[in-house]
C-alpha positions as CSV (number, residue, x, y, z in Angstrom):
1,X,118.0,96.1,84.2
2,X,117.8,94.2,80.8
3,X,120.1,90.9,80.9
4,X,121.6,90.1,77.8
5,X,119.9,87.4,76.0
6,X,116.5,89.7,76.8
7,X,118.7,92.0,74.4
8,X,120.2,89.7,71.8
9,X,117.0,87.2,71.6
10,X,115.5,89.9,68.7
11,X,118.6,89.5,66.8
12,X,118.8,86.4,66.9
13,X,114.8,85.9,65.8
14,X,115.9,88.3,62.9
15,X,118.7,86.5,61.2
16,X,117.3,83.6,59.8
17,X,115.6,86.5,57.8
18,X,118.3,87.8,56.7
19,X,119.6,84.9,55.3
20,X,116.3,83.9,53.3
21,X,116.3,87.6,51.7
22,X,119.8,87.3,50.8
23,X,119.4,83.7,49.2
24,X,119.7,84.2,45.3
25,X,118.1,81.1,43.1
26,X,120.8,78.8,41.6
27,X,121.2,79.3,37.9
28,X,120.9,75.8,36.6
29,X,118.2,74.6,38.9
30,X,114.7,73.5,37.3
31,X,111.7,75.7,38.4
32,X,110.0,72.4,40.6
33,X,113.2,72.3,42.6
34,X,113.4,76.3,42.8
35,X,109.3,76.2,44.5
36,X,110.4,73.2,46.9
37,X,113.2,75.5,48.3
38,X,111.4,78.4,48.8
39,X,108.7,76.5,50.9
40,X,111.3,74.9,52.8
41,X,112.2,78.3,53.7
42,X,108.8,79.7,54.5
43,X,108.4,76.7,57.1
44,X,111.3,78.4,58.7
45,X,109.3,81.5,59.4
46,X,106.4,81.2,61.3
47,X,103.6,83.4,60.5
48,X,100.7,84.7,62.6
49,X,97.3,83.8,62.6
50,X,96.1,86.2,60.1
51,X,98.8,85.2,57.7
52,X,100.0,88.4,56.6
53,X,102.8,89.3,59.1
54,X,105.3,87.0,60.4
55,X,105.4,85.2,63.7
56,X,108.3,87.6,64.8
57,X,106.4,90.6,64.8
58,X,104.8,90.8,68.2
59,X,108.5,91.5,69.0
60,X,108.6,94.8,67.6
61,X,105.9,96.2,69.7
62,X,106.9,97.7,73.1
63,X,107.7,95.3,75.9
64,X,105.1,95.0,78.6
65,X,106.4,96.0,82.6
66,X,107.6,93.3,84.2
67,X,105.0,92.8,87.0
68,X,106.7,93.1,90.4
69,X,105.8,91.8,94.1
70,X,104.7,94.1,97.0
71,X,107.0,94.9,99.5
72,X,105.7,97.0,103.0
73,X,107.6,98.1,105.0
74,X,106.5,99.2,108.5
75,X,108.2,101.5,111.0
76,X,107.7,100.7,114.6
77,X,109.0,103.3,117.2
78,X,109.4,101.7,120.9
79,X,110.2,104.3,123.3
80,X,110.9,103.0,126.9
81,X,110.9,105.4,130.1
82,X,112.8,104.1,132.9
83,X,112.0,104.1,136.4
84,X,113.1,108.0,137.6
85,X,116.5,107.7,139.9
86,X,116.8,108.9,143.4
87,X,118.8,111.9,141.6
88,X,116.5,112.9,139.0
89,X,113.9,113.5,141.7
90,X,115.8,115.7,143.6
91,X,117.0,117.6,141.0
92,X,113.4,119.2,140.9
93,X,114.6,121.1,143.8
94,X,117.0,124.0,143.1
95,X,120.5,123.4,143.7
96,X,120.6,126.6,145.5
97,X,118.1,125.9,148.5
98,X,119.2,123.2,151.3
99,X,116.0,120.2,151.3
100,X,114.3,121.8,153.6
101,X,113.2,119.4,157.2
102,X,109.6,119.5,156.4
103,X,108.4,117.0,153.2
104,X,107.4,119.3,150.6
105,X,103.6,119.2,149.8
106,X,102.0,119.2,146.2
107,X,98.8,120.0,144.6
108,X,97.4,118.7,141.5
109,X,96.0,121.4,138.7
110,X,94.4,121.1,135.7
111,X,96.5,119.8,132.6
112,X,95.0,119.5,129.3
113,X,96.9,118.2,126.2
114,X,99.0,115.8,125.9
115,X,102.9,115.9,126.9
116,X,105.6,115.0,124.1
117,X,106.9,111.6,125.3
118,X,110.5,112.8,124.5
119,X,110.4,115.0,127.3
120,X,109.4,112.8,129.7
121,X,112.6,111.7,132.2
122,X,112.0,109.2,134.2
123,X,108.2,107.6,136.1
124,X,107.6,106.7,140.0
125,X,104.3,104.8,140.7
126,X,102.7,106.5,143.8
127,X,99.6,105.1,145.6
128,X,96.7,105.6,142.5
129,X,98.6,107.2,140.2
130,X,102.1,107.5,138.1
131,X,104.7,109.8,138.5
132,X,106.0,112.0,135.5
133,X,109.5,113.7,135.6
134,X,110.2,116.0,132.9
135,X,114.0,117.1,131.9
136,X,111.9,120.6,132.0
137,X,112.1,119.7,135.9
138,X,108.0,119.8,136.3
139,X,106.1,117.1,137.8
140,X,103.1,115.3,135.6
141,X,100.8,112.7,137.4
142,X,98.8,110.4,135.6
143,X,95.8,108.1,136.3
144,X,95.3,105.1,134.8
145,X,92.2,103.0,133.4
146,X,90.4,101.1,136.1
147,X,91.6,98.0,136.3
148,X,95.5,99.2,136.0
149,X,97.7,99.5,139.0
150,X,100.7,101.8,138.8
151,X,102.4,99.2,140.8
152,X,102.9,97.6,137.7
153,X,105.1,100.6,136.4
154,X,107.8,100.0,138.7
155,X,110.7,99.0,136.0
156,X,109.2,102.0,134.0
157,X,107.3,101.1,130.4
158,X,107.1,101.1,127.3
159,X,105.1,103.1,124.6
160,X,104.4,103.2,120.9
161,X,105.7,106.6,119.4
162,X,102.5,107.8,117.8
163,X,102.8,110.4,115.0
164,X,102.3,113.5,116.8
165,X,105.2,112.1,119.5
166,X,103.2,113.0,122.1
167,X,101.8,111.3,124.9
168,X,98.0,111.5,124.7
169,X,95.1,110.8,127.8
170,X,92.8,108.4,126.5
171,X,94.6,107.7,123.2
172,X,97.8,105.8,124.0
173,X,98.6,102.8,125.4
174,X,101.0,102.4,128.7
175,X,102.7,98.6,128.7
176,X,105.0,97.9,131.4
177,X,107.8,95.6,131.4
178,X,105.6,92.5,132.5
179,X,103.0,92.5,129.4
180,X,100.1,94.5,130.6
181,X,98.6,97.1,128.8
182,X,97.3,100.8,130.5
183,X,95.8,103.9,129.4
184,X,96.3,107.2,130.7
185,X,92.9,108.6,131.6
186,X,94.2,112.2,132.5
187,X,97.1,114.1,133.2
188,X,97.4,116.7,136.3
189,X,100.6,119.2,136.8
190,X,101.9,119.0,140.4
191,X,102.7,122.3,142.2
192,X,104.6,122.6,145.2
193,X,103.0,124.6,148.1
194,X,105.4,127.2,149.1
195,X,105.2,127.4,153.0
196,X,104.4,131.2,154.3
């Protein structure tokens, strides 16, 4: 936005011109005294380097941009997923059907793809592996990178929202509460074996 002497500093380069072209010669002035005005008033005036046009008339040609500083401004998306509740686990079970006195028994199948991280409910650790609960009610487990022990995940973690919002193996980066950094080497589906 212009400020206002940016606006009124042309004006104000532009009146002393004004004044020399409305300056009349006195009428009873000799013609030595006449010449010694007149190049008191060109002094006034500055004039470019070529002589021709006056000093003001780089003013008239357009105004260069203003240059301006860099701003960047980043977008970081922290999603944590906290340790899974006593309840949440048991909601996996219908609400219908009594727990049954034998522990039910899962099996691991194949899971390709990634899972979005938004549906992801809560996170066990378990022996090798972690625990996903989904607010679908399915069961995800995960292995992690050697070197990474899902004892770690305890409190839950933390995860950079990439820009799919998914949850990818071998792409993103698991860090628990305590600093340390895991990746998910591959995702299996747990099914419950019906008894017969």
């Amino acid at each position: 936005m212009p400020f206002l002497p940016d606006l009124l500093a042309p004006l104000a380069l532009l009146l002393p011109l004004g004044l020399v072209a409305g300056a009349q010669e006195p009428a009873g002035q000799d013609a030595a005294s006449v010449a010694m005005a007149k190049e008191r008033q060109s002094a006034q005036i500055p004039l470019s380097s070529s002589g021709r046009a006056p000093g003001w008339l780089p003013l008239l040609q357009p105004a260069q941009p203003r240059t301006a500083n860099q701003v960047r401004i980043e977008r970081r998306v922290i999603i944590r997923i906290s340790p899974a509740p006593g309840r949440a686990r048991n909601s996996l079970a219908p609400l219908s059907t009594p727990m049954p006195a034998v522990p039910r028994q899962f099996v691991e199948r194949p899971f390709k793809g990634c899972i979005d991280s938004a549906a992801i409910a809560g996170v066990q650790p378990e022996r090798n592996r972690l625990l996903f609960f989904t607010r679908d009610r399915q069961m995800l487990s995960a292995r992690l990178e050697n070197g990474c022990s899902p004892r770690e995940f305890y409190q839950g973690f933390y995860m950079e929202r990439s820009k799919d919002g998914k949850l990818c193996p071998r792409r993103d980066k698991l860090l628990t509460r305590s600093g340390a950094k895991c990746s998910v080497e591959s995702l299996h589906r747990l099914v419950e074996i019906l008894p017969q």
